[in-house]
N, C-alpha and C positions, 0 to 999 in steps of 0.2 A: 560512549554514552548510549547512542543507537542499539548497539549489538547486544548490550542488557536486554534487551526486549524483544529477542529474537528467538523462535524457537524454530527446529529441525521440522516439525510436523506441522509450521505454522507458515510453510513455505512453497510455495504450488508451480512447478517446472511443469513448460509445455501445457499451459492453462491455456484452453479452449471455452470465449462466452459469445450468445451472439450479441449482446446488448449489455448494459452497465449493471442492470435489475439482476441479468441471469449470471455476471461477474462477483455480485454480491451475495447472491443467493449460494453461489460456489464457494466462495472464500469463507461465509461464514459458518461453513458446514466444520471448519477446524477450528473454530472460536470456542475458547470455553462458555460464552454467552447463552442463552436461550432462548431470549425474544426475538427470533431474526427478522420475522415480520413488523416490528416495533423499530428496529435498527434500519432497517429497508426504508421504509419511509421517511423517518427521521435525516435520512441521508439523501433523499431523492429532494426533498423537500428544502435542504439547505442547497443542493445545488440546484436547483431552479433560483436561487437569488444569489448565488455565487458558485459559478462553478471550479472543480478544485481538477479539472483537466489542465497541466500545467506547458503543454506542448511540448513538442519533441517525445511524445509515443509517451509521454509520463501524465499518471492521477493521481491524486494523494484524497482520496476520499474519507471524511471523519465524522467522528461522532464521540461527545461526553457525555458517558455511562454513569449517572448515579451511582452509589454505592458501588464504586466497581473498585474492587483492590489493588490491582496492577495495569497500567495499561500492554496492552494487546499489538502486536504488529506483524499483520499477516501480508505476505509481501507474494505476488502472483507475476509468472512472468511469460508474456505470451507472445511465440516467434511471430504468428500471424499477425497478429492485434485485433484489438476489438474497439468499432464503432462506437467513441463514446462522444460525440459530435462537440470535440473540443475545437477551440474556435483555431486553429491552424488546421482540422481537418484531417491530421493523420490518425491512424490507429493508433492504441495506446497497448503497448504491450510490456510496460514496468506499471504496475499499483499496487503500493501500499496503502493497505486500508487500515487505519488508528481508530483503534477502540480506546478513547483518551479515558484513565482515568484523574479526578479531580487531585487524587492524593501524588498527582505526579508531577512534572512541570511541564506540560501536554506543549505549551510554547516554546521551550527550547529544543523538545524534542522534534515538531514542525519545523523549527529555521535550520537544525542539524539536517534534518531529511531533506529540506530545498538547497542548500548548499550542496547534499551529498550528490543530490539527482541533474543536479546544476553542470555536474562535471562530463563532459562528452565523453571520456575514455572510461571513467567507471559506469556507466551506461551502457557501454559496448562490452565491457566486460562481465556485468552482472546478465546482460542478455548471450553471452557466448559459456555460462556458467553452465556446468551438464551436471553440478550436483548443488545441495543445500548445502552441503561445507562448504563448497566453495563460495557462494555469495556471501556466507555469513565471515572466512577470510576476507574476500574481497572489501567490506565493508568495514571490518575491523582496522582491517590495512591503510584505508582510505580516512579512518579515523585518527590513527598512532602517526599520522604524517603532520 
């Protein structure tokens, strides 16, 4: 279900941000999108009332796009981490950011993604991944089980 929504170019190995603004501002450079500064906010602005840092070095940052035809899932992985001052305090260096759209079931595809991120060893594995095939197996794999 996940991996539907997965694209090769929409996958960012050894991603370097120093802040959550400048992780967004990266990621959504491979979105078919165009208002990134409409998107930026929209996203800064829900986490200031919820934030979607989910501990254990993982964010799932989101946003529902009007009019958007597909939803989007651009998945960034970064050995360092980056400061996104989730309340455990570690870096975050797995995020996927959902560009949800309406015409899709944005809900299942969340409790898929927190279950998936949920698992210690595919965590460890999507972070020791050295290419885009491989996370996009590993996550397929992680699905067909």
């Amino acid at each position: 279900m996940l991996a539907e929504y997965f694209e090769k170019n929409r996958i960012l190995l050894n991603f370097k941000a120093k802040d959550f603004k400048e992780a967004l501002e990266k990621m959504l450079i491979v979105s078919s999108e165009k208002k990134h500064s409409q998107i930026i906010d929209t996203i800064i602005k829900r986490e200031s009332l919820m934030p979607t840092v989910l501990g254990k070095g993982v964010a799932l940052p989101r946003v529902i796009i009007a009019n958007k035809e597909k939803t989007e899932i651009i998945i960034a992985i970064s050995q360092k981490g980056i400061n996104f001052k989730g309340f455990d305090l570690l870096p975050v260096k797995i995020i996927f950011l959902y560009l949800f759209s309406k015409k899709d079931d944005y809900p299942s595809i969340l409790a898929q993604s927190l279950r998936l991120l949920n698992e210690d060893s595919l965590r460890a594995e999507l972070l020791n991944s050295k290419t885009r095939e491989e996370i996009i197996a590993a996550i397929k794999a992680w699905e067909e089980e």
